[in-house]
N, CA, C and O atoms as a Tripos MOL2 file, in Angstrom:
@<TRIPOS>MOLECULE
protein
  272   271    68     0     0
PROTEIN
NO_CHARGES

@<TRIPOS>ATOM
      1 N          96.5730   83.3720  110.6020 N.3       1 UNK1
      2 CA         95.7210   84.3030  109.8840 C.3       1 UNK1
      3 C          96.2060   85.7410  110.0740 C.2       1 UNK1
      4 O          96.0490   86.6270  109.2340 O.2       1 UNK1
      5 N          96.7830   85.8810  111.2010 N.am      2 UNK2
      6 CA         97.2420   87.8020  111.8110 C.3       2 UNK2
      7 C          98.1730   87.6440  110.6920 C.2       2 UNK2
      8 O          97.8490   88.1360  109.6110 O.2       2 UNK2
      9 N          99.3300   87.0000  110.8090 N.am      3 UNK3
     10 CA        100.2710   87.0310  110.1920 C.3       3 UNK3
     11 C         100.0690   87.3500  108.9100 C.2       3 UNK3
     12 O         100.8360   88.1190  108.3320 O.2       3 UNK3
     13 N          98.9900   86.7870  108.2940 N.am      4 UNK4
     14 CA         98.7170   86.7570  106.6860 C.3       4 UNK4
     15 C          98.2500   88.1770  106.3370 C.2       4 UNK4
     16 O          98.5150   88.7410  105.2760 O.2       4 UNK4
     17 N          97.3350   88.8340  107.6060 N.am      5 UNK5
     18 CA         97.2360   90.1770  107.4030 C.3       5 UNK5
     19 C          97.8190   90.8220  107.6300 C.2       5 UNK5
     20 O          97.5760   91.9900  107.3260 O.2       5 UNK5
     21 N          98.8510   90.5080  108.2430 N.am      6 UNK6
     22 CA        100.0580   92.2160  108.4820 C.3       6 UNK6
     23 C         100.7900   91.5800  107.5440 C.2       6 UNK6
     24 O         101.1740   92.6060  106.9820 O.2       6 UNK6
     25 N         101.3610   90.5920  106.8360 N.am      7 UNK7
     26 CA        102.3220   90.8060  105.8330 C.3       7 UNK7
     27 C         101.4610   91.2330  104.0270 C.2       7 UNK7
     28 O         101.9790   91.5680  102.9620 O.2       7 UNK7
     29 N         100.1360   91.0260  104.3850 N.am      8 UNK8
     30 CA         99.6840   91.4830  103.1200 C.3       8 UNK8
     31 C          99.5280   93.1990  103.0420 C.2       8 UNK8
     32 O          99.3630   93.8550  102.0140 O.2       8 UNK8
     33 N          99.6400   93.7490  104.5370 N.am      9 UNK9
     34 CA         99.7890   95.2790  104.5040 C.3       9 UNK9
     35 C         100.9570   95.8520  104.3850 C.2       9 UNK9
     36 O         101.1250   97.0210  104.0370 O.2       9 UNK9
     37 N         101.9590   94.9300  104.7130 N.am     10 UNK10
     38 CA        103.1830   95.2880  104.2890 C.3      10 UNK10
     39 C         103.9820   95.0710  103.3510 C.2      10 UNK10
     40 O         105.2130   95.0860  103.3340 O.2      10 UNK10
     41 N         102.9450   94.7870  102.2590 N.am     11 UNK11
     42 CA        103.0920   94.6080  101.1130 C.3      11 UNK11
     43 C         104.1550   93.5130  100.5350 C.2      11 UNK11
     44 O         104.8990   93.6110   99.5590 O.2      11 UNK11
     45 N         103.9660   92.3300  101.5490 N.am     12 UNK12
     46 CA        104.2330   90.6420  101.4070 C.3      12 UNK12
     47 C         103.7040   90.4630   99.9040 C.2      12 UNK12
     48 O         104.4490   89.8670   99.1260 O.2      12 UNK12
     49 N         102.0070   91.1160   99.2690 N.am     13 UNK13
     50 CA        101.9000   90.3490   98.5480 C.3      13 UNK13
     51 C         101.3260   91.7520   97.4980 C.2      13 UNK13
     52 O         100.1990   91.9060   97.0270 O.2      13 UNK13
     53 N         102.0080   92.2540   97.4190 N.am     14 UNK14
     54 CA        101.6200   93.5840   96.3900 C.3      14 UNK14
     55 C         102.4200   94.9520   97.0370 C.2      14 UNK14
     56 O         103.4890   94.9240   97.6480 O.2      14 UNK14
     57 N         101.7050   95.9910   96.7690 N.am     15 UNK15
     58 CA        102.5500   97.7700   97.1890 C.3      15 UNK15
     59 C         102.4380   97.6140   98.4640 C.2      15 UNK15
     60 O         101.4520   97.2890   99.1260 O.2      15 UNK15
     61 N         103.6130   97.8890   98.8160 N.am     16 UNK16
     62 CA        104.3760   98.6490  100.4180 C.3      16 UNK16
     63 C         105.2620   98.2440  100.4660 C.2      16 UNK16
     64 O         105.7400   97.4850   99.6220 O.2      16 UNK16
     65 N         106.0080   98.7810  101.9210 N.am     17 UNK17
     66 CA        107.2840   98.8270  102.2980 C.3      17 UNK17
     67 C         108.2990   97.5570  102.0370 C.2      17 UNK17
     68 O         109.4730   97.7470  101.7190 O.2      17 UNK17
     69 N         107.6480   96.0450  102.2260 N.am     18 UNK18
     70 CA        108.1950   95.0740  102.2380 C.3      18 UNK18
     71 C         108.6230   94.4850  100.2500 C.2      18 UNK18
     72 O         109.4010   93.5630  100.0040 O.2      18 UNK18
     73 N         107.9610   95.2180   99.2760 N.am     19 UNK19
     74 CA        107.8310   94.9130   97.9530 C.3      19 UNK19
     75 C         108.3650   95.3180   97.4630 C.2      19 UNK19
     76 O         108.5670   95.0070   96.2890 O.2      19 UNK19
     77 N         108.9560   96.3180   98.1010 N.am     20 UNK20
     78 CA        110.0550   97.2090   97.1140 C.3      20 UNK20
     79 C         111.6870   96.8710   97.1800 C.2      20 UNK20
     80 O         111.8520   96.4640   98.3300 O.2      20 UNK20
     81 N         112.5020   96.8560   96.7410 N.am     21 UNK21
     82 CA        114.2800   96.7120   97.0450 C.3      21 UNK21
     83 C         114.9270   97.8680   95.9280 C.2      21 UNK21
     84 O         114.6650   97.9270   94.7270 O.2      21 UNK21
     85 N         115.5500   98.4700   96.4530 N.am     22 UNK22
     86 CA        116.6730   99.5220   95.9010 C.3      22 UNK22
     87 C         118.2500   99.1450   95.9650 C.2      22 UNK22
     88 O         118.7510   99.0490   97.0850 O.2      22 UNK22
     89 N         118.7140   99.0200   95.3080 N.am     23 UNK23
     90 CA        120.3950   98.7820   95.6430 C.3      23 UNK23
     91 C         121.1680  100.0280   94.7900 C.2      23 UNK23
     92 O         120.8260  100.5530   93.7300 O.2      23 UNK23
     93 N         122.0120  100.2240   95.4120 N.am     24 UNK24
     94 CA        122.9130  101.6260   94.8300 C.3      24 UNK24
     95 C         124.5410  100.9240   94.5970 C.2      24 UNK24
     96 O         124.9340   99.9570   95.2490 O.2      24 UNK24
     97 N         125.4090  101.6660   93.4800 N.am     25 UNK25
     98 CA        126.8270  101.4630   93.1780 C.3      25 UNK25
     99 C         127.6200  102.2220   93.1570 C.2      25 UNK25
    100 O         128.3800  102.2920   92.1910 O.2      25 UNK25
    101 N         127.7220  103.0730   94.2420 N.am     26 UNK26
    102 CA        128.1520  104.4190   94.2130 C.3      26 UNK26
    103 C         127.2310  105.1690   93.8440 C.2      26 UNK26
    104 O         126.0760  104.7720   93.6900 O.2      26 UNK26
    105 N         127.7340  106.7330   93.5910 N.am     27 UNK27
    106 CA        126.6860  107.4010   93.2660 C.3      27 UNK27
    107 C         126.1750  107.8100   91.8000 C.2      27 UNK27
    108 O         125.8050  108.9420   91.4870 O.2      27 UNK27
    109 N         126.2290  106.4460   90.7770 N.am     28 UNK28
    110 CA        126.5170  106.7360   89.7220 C.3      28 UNK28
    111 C         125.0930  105.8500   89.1870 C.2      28 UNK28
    112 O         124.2410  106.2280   88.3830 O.2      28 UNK28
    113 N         125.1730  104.6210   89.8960 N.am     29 UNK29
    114 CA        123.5390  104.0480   89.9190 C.3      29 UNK29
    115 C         123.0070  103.1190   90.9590 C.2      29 UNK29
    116 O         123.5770  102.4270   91.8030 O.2      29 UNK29
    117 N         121.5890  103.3260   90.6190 N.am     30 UNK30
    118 CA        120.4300  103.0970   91.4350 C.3      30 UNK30
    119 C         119.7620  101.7370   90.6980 C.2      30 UNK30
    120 O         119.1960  102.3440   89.7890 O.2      30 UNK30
    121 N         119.5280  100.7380   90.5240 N.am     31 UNK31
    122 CA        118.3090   99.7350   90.2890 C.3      31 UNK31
    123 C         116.9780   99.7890   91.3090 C.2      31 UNK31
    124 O         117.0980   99.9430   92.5240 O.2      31 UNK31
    125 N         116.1240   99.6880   90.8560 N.am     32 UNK32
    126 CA        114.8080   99.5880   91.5480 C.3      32 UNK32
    127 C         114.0870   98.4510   91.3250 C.2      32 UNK32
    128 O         113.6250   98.4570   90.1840 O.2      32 UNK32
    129 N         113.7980   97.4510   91.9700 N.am     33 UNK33
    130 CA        112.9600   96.3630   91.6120 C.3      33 UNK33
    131 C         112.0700   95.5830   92.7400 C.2      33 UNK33
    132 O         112.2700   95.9640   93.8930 O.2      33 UNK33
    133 N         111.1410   94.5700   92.5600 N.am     34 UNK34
    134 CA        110.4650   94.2460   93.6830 C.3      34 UNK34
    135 C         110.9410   93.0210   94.0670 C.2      34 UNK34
    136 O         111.2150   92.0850   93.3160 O.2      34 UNK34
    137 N         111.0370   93.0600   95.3570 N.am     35 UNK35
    138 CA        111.5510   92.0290   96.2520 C.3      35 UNK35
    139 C         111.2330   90.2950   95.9750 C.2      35 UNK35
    140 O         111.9990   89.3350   96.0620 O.2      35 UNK35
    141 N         109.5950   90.3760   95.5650 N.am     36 UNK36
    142 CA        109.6520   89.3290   95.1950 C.3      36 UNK36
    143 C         108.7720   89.4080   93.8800 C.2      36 UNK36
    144 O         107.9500   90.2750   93.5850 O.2      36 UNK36
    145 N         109.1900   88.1690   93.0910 N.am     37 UNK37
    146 CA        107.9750   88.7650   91.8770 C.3      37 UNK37
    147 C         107.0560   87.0780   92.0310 C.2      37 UNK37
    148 O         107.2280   86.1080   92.7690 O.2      37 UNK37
    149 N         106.2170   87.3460   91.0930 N.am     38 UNK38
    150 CA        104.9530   86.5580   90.8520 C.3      38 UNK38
    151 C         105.0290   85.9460   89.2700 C.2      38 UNK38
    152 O         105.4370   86.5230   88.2610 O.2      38 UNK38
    153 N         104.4720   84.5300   89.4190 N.am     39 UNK39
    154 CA        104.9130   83.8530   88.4970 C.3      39 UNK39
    155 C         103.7900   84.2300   87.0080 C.2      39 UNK39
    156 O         102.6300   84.4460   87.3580 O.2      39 UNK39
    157 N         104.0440   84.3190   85.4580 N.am     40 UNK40
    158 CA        103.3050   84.8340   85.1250 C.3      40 UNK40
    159 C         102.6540   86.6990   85.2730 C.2      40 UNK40
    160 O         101.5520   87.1430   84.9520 O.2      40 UNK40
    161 N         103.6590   87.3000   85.7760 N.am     41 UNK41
    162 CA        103.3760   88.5250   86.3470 C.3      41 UNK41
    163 C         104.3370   89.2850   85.6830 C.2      41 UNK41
    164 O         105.4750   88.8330   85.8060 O.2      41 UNK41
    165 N         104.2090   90.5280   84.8670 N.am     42 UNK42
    166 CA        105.4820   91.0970   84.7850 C.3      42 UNK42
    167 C         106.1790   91.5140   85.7910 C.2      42 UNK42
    168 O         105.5870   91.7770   86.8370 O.2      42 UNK42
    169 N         107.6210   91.6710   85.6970 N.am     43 UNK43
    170 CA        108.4920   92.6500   86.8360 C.3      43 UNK43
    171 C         109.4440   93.6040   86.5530 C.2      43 UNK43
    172 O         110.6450   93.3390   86.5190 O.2      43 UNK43
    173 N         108.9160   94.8540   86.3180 N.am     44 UNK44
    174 CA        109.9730   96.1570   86.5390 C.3      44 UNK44
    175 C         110.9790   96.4610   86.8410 C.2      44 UNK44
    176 O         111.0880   97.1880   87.8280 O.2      44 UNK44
    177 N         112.0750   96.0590   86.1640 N.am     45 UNK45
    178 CA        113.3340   96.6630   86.9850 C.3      45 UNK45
    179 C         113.5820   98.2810   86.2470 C.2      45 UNK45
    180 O         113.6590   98.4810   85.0340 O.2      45 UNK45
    181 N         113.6610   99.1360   87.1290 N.am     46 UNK46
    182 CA        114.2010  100.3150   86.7990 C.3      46 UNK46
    183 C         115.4770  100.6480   87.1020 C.2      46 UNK46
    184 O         115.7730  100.5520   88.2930 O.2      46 UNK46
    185 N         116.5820  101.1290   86.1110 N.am     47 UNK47
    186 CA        117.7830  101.4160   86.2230 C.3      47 UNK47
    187 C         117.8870  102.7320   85.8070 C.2      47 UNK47
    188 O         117.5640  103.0920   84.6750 O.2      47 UNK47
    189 N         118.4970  103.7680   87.0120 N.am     48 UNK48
    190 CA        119.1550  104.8390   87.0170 C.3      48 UNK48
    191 C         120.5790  104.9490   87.0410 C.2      48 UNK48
    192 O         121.3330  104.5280   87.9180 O.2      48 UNK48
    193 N         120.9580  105.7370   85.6770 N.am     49 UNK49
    194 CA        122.3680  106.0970   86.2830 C.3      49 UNK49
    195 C         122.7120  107.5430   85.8910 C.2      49 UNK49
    196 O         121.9600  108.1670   85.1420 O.2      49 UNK49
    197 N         123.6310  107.9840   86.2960 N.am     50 UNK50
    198 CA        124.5240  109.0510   85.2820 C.3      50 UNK50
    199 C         125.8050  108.8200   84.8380 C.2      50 UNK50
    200 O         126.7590  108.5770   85.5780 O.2      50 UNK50
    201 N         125.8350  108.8880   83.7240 N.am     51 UNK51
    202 CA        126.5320  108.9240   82.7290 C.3      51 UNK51
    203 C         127.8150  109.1420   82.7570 C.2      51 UNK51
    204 O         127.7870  110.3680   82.6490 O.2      51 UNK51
    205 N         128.6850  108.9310   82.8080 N.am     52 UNK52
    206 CA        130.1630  109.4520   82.6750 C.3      52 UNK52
    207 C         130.7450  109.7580   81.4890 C.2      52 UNK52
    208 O         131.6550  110.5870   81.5100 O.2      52 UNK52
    209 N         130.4180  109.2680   80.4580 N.am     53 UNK53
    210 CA        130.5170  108.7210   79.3220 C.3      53 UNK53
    211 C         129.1150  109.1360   78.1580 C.2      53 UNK53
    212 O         127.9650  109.2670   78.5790 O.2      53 UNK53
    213 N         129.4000  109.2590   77.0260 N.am     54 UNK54
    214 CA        128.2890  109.0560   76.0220 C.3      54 UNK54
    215 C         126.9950  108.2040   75.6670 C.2      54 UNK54
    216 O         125.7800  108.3780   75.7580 O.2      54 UNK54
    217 N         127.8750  107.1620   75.2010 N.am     55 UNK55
    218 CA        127.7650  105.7220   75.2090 C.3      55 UNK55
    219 C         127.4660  105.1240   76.5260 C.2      55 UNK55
    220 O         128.0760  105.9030   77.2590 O.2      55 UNK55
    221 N         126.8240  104.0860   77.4450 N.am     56 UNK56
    222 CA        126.1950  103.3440   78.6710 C.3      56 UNK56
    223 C         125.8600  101.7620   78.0040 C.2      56 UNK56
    224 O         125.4650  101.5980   76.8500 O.2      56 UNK56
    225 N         126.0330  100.9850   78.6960 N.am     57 UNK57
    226 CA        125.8460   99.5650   78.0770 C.3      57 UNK57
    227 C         125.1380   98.9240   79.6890 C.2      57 UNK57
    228 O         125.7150   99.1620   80.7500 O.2      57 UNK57
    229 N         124.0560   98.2470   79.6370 N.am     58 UNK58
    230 CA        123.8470   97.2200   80.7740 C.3      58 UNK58
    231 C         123.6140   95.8220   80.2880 C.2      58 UNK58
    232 O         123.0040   95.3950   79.3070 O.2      58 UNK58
    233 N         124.1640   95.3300   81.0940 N.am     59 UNK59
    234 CA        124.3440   93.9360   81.0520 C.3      59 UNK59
    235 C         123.7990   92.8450   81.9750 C.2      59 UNK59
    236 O         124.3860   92.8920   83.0560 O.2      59 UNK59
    237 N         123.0520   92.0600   81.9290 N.am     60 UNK60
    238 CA        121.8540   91.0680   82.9720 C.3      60 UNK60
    239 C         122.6500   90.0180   82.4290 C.2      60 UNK60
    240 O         122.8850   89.6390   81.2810 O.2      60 UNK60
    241 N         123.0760   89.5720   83.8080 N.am     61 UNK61
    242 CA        123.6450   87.9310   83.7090 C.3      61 UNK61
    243 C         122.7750   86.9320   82.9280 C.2      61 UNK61
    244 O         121.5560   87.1020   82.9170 O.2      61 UNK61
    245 N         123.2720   86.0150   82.3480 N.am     62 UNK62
    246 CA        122.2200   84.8800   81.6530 C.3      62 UNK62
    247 C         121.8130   84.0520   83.0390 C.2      62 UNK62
    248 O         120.8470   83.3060   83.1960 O.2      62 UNK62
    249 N         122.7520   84.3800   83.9100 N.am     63 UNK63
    250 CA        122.0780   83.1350   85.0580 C.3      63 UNK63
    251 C         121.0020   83.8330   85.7510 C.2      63 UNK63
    252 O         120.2010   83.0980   86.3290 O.2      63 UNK63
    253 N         120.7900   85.2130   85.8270 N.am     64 UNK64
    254 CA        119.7920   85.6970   86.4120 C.3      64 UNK64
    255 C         118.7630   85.6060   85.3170 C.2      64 UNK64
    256 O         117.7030   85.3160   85.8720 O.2      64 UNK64
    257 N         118.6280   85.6920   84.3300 N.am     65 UNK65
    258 CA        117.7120   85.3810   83.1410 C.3      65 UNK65
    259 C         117.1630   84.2160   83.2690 C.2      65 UNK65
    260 O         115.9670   84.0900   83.0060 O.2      65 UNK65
    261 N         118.0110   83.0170   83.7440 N.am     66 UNK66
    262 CA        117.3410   81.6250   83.5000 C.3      66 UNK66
    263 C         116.8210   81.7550   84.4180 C.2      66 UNK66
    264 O         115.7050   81.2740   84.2200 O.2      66 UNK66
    265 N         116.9170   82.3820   86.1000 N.am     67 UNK67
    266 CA        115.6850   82.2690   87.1900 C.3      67 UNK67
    267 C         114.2370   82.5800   86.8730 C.2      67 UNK67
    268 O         113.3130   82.4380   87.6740 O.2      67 UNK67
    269 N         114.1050   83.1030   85.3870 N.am     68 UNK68
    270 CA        112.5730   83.2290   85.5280 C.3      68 UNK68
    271 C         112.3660   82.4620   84.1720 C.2      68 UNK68
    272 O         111.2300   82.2540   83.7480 O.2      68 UNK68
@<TRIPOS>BOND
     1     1     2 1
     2     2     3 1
     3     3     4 2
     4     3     5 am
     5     5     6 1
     6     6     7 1
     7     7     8 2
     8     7     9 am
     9     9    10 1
    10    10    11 1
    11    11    12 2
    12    11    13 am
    13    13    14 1
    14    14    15 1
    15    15    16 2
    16    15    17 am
    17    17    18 1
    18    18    19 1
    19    19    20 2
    20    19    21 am
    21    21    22 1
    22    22    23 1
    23    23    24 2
    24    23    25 am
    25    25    26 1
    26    26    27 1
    27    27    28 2
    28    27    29 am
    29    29    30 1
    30    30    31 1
    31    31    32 2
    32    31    33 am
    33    33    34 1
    34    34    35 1
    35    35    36 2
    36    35    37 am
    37    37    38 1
    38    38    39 1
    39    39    40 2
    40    39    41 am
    41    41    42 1
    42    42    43 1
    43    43    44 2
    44    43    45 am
    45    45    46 1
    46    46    47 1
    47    47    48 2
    48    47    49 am
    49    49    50 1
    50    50    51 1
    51    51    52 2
    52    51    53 am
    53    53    54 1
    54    54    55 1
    55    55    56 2
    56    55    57 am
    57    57    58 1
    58    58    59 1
    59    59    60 2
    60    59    61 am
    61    61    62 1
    62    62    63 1
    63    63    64 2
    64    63    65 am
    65    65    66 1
    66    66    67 1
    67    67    68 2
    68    67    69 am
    69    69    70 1
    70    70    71 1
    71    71    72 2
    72    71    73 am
    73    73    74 1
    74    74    75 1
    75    75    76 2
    76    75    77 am
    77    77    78 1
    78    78    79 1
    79    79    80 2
    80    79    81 am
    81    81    82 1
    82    82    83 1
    83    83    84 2
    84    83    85 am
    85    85    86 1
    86    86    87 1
    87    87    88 2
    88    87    89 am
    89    89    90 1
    90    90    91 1
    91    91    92 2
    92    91    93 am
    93    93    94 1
    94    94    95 1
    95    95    96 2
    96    95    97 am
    97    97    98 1
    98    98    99 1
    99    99   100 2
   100    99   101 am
   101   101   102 1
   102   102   103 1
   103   103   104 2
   104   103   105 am
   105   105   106 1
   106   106   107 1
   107   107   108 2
   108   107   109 am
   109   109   110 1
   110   110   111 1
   111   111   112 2
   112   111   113 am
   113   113   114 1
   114   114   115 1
   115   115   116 2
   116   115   117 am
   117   117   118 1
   118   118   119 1
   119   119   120 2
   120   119   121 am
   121   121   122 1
   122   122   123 1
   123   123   124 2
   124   123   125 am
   125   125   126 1
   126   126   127 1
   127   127   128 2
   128   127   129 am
   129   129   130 1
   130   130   131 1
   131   131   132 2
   132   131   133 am
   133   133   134 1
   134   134   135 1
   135   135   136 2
   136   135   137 am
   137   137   138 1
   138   138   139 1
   139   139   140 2
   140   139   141 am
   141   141   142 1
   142   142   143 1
   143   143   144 2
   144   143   145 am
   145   145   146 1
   146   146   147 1
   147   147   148 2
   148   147   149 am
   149   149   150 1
   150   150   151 1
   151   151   152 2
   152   151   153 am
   153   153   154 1
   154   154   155 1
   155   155   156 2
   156   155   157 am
   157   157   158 1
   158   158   159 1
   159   159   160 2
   160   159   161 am
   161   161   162 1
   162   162   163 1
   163   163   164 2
   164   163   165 am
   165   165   166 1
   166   166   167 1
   167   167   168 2
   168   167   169 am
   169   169   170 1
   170   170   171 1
   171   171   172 2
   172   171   173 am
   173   173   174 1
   174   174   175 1
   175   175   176 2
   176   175   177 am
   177   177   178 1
   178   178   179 1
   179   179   180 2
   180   179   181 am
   181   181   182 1
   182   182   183 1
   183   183   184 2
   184   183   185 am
   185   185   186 1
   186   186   187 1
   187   187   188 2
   188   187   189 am
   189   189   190 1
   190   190   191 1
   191   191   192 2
   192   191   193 am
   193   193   194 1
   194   194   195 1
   195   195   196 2
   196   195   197 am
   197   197   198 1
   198   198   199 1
   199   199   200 2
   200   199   201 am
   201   201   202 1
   202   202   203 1
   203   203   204 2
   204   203   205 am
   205   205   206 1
   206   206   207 1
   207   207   208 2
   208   207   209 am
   209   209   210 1
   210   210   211 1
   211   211   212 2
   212   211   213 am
   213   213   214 1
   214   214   215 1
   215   215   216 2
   216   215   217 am
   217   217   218 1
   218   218   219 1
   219   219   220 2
   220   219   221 am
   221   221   222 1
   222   222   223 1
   223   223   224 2
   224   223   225 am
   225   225   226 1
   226   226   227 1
   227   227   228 2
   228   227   229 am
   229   229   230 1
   230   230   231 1
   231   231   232 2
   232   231   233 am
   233   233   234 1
   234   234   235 1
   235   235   236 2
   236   235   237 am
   237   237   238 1
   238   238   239 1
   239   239   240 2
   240   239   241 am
   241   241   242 1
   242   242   243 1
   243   243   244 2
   244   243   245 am
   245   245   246 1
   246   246   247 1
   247   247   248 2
   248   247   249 am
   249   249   250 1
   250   250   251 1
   251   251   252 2
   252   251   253 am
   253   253   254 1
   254   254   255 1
   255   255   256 2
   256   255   257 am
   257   257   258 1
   258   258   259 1
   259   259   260 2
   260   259   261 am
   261   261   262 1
   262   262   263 1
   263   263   264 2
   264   263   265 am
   265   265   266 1
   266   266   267 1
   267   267   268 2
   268   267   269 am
   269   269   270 1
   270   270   271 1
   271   271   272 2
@<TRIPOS>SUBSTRUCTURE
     1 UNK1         2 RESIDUE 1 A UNK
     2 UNK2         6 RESIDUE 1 A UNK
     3 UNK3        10 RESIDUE 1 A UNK
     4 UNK4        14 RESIDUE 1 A UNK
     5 UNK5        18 RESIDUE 1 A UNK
     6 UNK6        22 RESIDUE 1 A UNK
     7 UNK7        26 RESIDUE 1 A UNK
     8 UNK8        30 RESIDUE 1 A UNK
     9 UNK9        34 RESIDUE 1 A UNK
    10 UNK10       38 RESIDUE 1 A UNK
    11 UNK11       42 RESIDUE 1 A UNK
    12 UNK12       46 RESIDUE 1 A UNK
    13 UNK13       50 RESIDUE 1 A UNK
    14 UNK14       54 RESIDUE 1 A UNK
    15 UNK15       58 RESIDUE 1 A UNK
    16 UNK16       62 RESIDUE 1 A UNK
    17 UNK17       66 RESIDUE 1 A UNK
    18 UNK18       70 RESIDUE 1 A UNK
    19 UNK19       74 RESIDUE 1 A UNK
    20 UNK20       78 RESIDUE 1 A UNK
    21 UNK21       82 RESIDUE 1 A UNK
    22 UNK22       86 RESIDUE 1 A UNK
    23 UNK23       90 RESIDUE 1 A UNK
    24 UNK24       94 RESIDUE 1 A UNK
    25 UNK25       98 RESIDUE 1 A UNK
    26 UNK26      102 RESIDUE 1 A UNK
    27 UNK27      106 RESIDUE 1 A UNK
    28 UNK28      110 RESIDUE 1 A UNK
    29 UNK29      114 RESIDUE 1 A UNK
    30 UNK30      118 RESIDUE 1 A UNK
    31 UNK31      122 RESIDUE 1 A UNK
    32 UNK32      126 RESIDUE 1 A UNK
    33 UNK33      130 RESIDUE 1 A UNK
    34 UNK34      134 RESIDUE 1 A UNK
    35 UNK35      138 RESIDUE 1 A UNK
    36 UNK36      142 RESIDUE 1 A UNK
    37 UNK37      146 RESIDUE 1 A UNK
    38 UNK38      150 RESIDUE 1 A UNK
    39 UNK39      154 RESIDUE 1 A UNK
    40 UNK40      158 RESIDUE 1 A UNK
    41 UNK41      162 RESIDUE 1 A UNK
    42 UNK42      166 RESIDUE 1 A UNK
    43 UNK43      170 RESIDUE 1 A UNK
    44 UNK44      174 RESIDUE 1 A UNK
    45 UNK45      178 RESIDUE 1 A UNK
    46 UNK46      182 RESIDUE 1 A UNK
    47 UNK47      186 RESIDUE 1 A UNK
    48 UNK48      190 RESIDUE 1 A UNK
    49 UNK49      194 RESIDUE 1 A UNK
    50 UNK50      198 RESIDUE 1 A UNK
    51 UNK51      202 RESIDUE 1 A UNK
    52 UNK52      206 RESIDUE 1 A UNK
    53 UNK53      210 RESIDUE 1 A UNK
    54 UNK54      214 RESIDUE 1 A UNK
    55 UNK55      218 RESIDUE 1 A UNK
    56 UNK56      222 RESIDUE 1 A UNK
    57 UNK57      226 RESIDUE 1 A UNK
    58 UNK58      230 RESIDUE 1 A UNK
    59 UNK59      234 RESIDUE 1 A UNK
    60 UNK60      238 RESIDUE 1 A UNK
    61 UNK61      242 RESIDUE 1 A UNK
    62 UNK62      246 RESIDUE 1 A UNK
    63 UNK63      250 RESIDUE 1 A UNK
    64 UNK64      254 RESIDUE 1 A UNK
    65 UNK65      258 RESIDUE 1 A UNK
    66 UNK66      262 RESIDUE 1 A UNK
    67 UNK67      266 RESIDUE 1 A UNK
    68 UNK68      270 RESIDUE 1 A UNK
């Protein structure tokens, strides 16, 4: 039961520290998304970058597509 309450404050099962994941590619971009998502739930990925270029293209694997 402790367990169930410190990981639901640490946001095991919604906002905080444990819900969030950032990954960086240099300093050109940032993705933001949550660690774990929920079935039936939307999930946010936010992508930052800067630009080098005009034109920017992103691309999501089809195999990461079929995980949900």
């Amino acid at each position: 039961m402790a367990a169930i309450v410190i990981g639901a404050g640490a946001g095991l099962f919604g906002d905080g520290w444990l819900s969030a994941r950032t990954e960086k590619a240099g300093d050109a971009l940032t993705v933001h998304y949550p660690r774990f998502s929920r079935a039936h739930a939307p999930l946010v990925l936010t992508v930052e970058w800067l630009p080098r270029q005009q034109d920017a293209e992103i691309w999501i694997s089809r195999s990461y597509l079929d995980g949900f």
